[in-house]
KENU-567202 format. One line per 5 residues: number of its first residue (from 1); their letters; for each residue x, y, z of N, C-alpha, C. Coordinates in steps of 0.05 Angstrom, whole numbers, plus 5000, padded with zeros to 4 digits. Layout:
// residues N
NUM) a) X,Y,Z,X,Y,Z,X,Y,Z | ...
***
This chain:
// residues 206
1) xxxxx) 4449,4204,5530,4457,4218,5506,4447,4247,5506 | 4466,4266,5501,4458,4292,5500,4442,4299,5469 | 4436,4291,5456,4435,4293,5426,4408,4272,5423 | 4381,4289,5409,4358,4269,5408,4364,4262,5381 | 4350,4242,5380,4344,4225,5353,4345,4241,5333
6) xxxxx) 4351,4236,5305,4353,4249,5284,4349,4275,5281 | 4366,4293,5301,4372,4315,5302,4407,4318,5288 | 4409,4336,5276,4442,4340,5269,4455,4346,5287 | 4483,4342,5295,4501,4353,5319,4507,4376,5319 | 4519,4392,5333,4528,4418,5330,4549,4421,5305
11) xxxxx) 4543,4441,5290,4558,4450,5270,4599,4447,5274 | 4607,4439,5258,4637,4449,5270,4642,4475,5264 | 4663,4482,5281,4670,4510,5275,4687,4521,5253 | 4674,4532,5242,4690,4545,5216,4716,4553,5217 | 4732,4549,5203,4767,4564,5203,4766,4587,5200
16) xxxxx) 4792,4598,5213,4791,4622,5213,4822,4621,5195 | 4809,4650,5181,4831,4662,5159,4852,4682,5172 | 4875,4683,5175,4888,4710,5178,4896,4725,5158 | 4901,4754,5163,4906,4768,5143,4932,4759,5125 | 4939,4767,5107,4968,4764,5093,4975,4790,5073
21) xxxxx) 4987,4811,5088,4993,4828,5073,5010,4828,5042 | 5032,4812,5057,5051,4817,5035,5038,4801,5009 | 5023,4784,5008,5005,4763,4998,4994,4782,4973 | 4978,4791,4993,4964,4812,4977,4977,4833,4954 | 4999,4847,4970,5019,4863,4944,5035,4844,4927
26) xxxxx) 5037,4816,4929,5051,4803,4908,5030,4791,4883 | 5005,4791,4897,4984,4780,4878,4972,4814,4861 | 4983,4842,4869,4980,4864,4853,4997,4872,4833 | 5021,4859,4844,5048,4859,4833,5036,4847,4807 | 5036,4825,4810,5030,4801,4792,5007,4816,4774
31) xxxxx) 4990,4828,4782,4967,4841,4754,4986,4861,4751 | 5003,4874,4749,5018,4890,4731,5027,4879,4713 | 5043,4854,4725,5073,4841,4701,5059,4829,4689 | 5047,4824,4691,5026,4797,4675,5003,4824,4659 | 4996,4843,4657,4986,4862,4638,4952,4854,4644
36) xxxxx) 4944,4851,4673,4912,4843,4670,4901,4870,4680 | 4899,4889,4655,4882,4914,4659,4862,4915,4666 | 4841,4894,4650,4819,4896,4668,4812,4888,4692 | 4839,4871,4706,4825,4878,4732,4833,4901,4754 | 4856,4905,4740,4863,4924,4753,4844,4954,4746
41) xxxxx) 4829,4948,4727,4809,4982,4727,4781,4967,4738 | 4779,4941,4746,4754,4939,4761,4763,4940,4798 | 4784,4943,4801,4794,4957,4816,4798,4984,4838 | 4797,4995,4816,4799,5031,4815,4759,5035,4813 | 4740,5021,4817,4717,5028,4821,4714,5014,4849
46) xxxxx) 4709,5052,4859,4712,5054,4883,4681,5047,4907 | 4671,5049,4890,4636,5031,4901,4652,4999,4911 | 4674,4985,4900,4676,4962,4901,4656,4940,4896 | 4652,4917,4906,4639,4898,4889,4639,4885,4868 | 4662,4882,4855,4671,4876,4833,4684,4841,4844
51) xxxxx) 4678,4826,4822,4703,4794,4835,4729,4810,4840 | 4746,4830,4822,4782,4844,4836,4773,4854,4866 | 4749,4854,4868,4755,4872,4910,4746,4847,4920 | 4729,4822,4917,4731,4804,4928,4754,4784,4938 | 4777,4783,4916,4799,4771,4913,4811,4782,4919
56) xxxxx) 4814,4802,4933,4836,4815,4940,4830,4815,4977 | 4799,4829,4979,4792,4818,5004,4797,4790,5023 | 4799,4773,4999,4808,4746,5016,4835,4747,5025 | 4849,4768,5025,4879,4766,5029,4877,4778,5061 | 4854,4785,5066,4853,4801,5091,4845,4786,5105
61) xxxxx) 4836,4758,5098,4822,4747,5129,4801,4746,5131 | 4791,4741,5161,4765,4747,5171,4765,4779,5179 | 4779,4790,5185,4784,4812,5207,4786,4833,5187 | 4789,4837,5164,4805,4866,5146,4792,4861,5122 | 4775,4855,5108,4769,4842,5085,4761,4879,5072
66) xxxxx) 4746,4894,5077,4745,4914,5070,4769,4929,5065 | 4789,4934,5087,4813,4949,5094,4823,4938,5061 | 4833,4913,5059,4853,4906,5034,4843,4905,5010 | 4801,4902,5007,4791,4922,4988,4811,4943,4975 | 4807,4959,4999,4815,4988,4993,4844,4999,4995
71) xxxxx) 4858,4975,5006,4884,4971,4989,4890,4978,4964 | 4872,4948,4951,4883,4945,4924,4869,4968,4910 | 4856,4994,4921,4837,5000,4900,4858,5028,4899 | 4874,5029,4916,4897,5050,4926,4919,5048,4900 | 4931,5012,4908,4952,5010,4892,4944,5014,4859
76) xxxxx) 4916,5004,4852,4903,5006,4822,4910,5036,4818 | 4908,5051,4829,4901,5075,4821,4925,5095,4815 | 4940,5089,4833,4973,5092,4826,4987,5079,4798 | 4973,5058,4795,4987,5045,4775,4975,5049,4747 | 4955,5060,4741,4930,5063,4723,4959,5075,4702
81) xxxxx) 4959,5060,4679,4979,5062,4654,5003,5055,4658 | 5006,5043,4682,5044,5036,4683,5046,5006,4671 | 5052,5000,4672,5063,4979,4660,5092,4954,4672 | 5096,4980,4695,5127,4971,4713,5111,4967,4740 | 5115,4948,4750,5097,4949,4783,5121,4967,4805
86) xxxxx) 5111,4986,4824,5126,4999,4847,5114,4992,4869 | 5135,4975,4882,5134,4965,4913,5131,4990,4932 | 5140,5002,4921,5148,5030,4944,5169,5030,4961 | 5167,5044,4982,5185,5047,5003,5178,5061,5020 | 5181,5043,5048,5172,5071,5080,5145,5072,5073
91) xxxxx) 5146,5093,5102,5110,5096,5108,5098,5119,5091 | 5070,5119,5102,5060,5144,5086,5077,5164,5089 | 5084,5174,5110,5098,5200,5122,5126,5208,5103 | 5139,5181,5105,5159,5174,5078,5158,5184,5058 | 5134,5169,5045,5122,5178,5020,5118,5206,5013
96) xxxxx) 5104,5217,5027,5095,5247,5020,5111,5264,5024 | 5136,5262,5040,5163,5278,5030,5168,5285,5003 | 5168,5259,4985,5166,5266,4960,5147,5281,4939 | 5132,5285,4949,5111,5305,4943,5116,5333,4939 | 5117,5336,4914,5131,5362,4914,5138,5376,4880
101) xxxxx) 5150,5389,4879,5164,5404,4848,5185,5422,4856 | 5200,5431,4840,5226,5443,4845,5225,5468,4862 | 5200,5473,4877,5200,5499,4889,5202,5486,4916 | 5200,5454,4923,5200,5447,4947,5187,5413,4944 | 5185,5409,4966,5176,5375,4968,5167,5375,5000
106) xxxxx) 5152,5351,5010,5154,5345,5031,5147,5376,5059 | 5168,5379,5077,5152,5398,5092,5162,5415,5081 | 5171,5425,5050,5181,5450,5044,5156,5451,5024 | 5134,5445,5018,5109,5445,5001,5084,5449,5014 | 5082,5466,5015,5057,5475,5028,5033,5451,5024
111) xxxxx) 5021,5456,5000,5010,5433,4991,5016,5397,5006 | 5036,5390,5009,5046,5368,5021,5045,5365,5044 | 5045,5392,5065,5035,5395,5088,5017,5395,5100 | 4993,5406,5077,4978,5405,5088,4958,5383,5082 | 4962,5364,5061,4961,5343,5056,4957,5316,5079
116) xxxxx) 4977,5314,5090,4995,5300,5104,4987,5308,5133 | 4979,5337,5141,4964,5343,5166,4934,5331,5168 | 4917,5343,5149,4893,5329,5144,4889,5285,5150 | 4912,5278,5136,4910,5253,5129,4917,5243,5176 | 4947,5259,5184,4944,5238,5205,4931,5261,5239
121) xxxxx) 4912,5282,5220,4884,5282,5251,4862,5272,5245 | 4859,5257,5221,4830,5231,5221,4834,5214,5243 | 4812,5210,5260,4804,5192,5274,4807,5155,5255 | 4791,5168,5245,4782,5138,5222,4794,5142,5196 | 4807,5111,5185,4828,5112,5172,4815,5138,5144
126) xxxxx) 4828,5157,5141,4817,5180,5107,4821,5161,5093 | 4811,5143,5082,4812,5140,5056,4814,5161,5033 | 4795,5181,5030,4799,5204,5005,4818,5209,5006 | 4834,5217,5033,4858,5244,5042,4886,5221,5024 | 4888,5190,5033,4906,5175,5019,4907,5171,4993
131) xxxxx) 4878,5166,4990,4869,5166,4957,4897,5195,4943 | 4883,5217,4953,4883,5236,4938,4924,5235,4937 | 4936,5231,4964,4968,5232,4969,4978,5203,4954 | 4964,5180,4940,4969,5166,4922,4968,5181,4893 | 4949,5186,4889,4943,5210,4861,4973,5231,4855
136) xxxxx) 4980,5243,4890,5000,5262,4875,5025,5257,4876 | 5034,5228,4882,5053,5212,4884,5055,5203,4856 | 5039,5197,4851,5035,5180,4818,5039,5207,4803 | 5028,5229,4800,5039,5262,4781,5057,5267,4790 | 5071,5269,4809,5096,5276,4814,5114,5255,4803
141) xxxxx) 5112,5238,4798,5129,5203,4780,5151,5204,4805 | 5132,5198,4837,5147,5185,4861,5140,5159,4862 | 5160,5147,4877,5151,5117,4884,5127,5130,4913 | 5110,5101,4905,5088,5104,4932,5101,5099,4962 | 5080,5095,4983,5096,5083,5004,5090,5052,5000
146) xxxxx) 5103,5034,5012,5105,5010,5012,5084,4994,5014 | 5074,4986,4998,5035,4973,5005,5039,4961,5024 | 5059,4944,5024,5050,4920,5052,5047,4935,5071 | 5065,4955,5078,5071,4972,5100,5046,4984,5112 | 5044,4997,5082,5013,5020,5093,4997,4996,5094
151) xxxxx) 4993,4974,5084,4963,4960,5093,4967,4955,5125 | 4997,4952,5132,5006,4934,5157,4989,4955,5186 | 5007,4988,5170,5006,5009,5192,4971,5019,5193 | 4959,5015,5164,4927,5016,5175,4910,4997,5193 | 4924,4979,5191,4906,4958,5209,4918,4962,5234
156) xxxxx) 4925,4975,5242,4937,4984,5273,4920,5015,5265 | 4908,5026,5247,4911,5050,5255,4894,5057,5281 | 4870,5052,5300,4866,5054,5330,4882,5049,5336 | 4899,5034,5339,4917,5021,5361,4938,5040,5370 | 4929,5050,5407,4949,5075,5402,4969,5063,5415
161) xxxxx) 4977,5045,5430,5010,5034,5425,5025,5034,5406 | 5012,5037,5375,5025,5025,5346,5031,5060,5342 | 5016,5084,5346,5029,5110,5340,5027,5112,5317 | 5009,5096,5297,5020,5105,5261,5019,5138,5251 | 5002,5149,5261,4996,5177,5253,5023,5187,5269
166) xxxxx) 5039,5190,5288,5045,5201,5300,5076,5198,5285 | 5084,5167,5283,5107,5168,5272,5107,5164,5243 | 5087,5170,5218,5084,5182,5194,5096,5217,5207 | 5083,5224,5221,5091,5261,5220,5124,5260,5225 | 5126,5241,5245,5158,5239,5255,5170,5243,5224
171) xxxxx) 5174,5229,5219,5178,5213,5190,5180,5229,5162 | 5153,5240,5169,5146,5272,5148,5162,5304,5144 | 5164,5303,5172,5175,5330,5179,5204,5318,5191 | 5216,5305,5196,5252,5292,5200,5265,5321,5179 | 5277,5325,5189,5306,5353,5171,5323,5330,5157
176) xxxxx) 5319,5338,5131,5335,5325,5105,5358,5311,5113 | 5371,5328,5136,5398,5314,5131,5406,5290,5155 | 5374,5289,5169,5377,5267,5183,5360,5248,5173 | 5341,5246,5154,5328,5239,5132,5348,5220,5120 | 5375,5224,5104,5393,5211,5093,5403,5188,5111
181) xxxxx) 5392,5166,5094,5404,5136,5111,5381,5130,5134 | 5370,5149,5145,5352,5150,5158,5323,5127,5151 | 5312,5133,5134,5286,5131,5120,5297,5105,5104 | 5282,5084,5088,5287,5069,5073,5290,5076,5045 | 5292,5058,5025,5294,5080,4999,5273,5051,4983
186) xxxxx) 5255,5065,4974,5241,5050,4951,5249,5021,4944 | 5235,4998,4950,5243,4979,4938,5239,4975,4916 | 5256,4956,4896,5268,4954,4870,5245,4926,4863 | 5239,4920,4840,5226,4899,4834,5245,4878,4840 | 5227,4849,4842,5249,4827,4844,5263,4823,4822
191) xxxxx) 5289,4814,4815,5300,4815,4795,5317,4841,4779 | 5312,4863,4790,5332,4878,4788,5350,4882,4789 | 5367,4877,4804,5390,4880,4813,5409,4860,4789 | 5392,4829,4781,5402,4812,4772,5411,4829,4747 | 5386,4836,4739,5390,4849,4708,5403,4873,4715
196) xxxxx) 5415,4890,4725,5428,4912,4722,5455,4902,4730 | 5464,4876,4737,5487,4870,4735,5492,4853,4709 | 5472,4842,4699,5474,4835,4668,5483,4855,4647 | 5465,4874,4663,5470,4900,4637,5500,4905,4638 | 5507,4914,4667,5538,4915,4664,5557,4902,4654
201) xxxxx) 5549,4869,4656,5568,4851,4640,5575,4855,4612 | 5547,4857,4598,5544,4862,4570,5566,4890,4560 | 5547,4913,4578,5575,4939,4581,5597,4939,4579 | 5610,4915,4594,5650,4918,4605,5652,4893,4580 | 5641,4879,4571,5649,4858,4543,5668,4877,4537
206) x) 5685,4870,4523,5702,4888,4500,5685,4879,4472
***
């Protein structure tokens, strides 16, 4: 017998968690429609440590539990008084096109440029630099980029086969008119579509 007398056996090995992105933005979703403010502003405290960054961390796994932290503390902060949840659409690079006011947007905004330069020559994922390109996404009243997406494309962000920084700039700086059809367009909450063909029905009644 390998094993002496009233000794315990070797431990079993613990399960392992994988991440679940989309998991994660449907359970943020869900504190919007459902109106749970306060977790969503224990959230937006960016020290973390709160039970909202623990529960949200479990969506990450063993491997990302910080990263999806700082997810949800992204999407909180975008959302701070809405009341409508935004899925987004496209990547960061996507996103920050819309960044902008009637004098320009995207690579016609100085501001947005330089934004958006800062954010993809970090080595290590900016958190502030995204923080701050969520902030002017939310004052400008743009849709964000797509949480799942950006949680998907930060967890690759070393990974230089994955290119995220490289094709956010692609993405960023694209000329408008290859931009069109090009890029994705904001997804719609679930159930939209249903109700805006309701609305119509009601409309064409005589």
């Amino acid at each position: 017998m390998d094993e002496f007398p009233g000794r315990p056996g070797p431990e079993p090995a613990r399960a392992q968690f994988p991440h679940d992105s989309a998991a994660l933005t449907a359970w943020l979703a869900a504190l919007v429609r459902n109106r749970e403010y306060g977790t969503l502003a224990e959230l937006r405290r960016a020290r973390g440590g709160t039970s909202a960054h623990i529960r949200a961390g479990w969506y990450g796994g063993d491997d990302h539990r910080d990263l999806f932290e700082r997810v949800a503390f992204l999407f909180a902060v975008y959302h701070q008084g809405r009341s409508v949840v935004s899925y987004g659409g496209g990547s960061l690079g996507a996103a920050a096109r819309r960044i902008g006011d009637g004098g320009g947007r995207g690579p016609d905004n100085p501001g947005a440029r330089r934004l958006l330069d800062r954010v993809v020559a970090s080595r290590r994922i900016p958190w502030r630099h995204l923080q701050h390109a969520v902030a002017r996404l939310r004052s400008c009243e743009q849709p964000p980029p797509s949480w799942t997406g950006l949680t998907n494309d930060l967890i690759k962000w070393n990974d230089r086969q994955a290119r995220v920084t490289y094709h956010w700039s692609v993405e960023f700086y694209m000329p408008a008119s290859m931009a069109r059809g090009a890029l994705p367009e904001p997804a719609a909450p679930p159930g939209a579509d249903t109700q805006n063909e309701l609305n119509a029905r009601k409309d064409s009644t005589p």
